[in-house]
N, C-alpha and C positions, 0 to 999 in steps of 0.2 A: 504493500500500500504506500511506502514511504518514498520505494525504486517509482513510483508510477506518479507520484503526488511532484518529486523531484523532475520527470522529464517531461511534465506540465507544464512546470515555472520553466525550465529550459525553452521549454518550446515558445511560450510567452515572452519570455529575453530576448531570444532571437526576430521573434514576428515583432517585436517593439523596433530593436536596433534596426529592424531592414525598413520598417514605415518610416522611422526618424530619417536613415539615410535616403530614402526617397525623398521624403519631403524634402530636406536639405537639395537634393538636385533640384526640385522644381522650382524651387524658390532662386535659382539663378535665373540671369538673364546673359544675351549673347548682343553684344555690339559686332554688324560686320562692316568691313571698311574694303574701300576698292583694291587691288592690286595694278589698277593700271595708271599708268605716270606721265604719259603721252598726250598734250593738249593740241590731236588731232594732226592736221597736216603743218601746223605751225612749229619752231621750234622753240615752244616753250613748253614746261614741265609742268603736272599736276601730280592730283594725287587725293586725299581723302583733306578735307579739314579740320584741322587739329580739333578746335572750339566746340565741332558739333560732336565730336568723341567723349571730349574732356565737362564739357555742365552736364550731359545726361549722365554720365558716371561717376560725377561726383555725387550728384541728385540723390541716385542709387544707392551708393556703397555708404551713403550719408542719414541713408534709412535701412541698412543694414543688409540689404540685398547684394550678394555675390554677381560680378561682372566678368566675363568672358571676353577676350577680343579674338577676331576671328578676320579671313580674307578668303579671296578667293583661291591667291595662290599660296598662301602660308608665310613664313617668315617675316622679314620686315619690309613694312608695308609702304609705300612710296606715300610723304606730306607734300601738300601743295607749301610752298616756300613762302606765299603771302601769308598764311595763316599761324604760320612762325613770327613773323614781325609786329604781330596785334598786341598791346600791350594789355595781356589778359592776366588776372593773378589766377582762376582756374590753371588755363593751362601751364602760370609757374607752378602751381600746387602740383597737379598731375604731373611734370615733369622734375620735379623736385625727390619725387620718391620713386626709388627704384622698383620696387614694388609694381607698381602703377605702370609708369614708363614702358615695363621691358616687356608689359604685353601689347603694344606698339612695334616693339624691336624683333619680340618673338611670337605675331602670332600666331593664331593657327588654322588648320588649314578647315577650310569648311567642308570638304567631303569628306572629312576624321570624323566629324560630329555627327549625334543623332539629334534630331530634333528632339524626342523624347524625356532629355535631361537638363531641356530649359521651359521656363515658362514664360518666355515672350524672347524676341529679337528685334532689335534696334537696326535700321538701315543706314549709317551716317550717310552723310553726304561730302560733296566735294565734286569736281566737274568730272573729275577720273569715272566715278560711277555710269557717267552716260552712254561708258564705251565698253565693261565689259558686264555688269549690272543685269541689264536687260535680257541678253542672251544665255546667261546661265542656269544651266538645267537643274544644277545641283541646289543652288538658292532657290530656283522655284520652289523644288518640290520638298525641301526646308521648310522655307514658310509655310507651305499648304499644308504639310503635316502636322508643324506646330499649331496653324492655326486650326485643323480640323480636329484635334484634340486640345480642344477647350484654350488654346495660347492668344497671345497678345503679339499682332506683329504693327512695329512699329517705323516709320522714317521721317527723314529731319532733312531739309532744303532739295541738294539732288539727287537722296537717300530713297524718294519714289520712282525714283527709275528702274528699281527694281521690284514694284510692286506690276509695272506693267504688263509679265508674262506669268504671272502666277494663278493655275488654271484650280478651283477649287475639283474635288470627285466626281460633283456631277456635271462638269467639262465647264461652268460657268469661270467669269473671271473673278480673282478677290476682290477686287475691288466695281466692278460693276453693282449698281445701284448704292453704292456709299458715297456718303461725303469727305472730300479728301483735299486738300492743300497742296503746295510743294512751289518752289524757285518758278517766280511767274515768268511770264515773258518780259514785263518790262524790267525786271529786277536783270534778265539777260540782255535786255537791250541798252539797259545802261553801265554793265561791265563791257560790253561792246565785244560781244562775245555769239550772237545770235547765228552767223554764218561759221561760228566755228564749232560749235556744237552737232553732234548730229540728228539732232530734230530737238523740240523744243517740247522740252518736260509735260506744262501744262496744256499744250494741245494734245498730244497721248493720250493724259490722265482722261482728258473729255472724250476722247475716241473709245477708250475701253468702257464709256458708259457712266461713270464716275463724275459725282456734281462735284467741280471744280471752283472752289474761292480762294480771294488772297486779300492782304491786308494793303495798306500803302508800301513801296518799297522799303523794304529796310527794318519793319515794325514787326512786333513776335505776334505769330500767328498759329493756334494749333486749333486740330479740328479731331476732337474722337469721335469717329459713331461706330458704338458696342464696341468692338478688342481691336480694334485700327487707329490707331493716332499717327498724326503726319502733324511737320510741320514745316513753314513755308521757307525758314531764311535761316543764316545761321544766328540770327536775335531771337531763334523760335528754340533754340536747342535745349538752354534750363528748360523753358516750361515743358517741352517732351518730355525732360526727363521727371518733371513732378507731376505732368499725368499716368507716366508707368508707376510711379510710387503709388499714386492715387490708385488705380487697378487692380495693380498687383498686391493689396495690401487692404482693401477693403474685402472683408467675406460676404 
């Protein structure tokens, strides 16, 4: 009685410690950042935006939530060089600690991961995304898993560019009939950027079916409807990231 009362409580420790480490995975989130650095046919460089990495992960990790950096093609990730020269104390903070930083320098690769061991993903932004973003099959079907089991998928300025191919189960697109944000046109017409790009963010968004708003140039703009939050610029990147705290953190 004592042997059987014993592999009870065993078995109870065990079903606890594995529900606790579950939980603990869901409760991560996954930032993914571009790998591509090439601004088009021009010879200037890109790459992801420091700023739109750095408020939503501090937002995060500042409510106790575990963050993840991720790429398309793993290792370290190509920064647009303007977004180094912004005098942000976020991103002195986030570059201040190694910790932080070196999942920047070392990230990881996104066909390593299962969707299954995050509860939401973050799309940063930066111009780089517009070029390998869209096309990747592996991001798609990330997101649609995450989001088809109960996830939060989220993006920040040209961080929806990668919401554009994402087909839900029943072949529908993620985003068709939602409300959704992201790097307007005029916001690309006045980095004077509109012919270097390869198509223009917010006329997609409206092609794939998706109500499209944006704020004045410049001004933080987020928009959630149900487990999708987008936001317009990289002034929208904190409140992305305290709408994921909002979400993810309300039962």
């Amino acid at each position: 009685m004592q042997l059987s009362k014993r592999v009870v409580q065993l078995g109870l420790a065990a079903a606890l410690t594995l529900s606790s480490a579950l939980a603990m995975a869901a409760d991560k989130v996954l930032i993914v950042v571009t790998s591509h650095s090439q601004m088009g046919n021009t010879s200037e460089k890109t790459g992801y935006w420091l700023g739109e990495v750095t408020h939503p992960y501090q937002e995060l990790v500042n409510a106790g939530i575990e963050v993840d950096i991720a790429s398309i093609a793993g290792g370290k990730a190509p920064v647009d060089e303007r977004s180094l020269a912004e005098a942000d104390k976020v991103n002195q903070w986030f570059m201040a600690d190694n910790i932080h930083s070196n999942k920047l320098q070392q990230t990881l690769k996104l066909a390593d991961l299962k969707a299954a061991d995050y509860r939401a993903v973050l799309f940063a932004g930066g111009h780089g995304t517009m070029w390998d973003f869209p096309q990747d099959k592996t991001l798609q079907q990330f997101a649609a898993d995450l989001y088809q089991n109960d996830g939060i998928v989220a993006a920040v300025c040209h961080g929806p560019a990668a919401l554009l191919n994402i087909k839900l189960a029943d072949g529908s697109y993620l985003i068709s009939g939602k409300e959704v944000t992201g790097f307007s046109n005029s916001e690309e017409e006045q980095v004077k950027l509109t012919q270097v790009v390869p198509f223009s963010l917010q006329d997609e968004l409206i092609k794939r079916g998706s109500s499209y708003s944006a704020a004045a140039n410049w001004q933080s703009k987020v928009v959630v409807d149900q487990r999708l939050v987008t936001g317009q610029n990289p002034q929208s990147a904190t409140a992305v990231g305290a709408a994921l705290v909002q979400l993810l953190t309300t039962k």
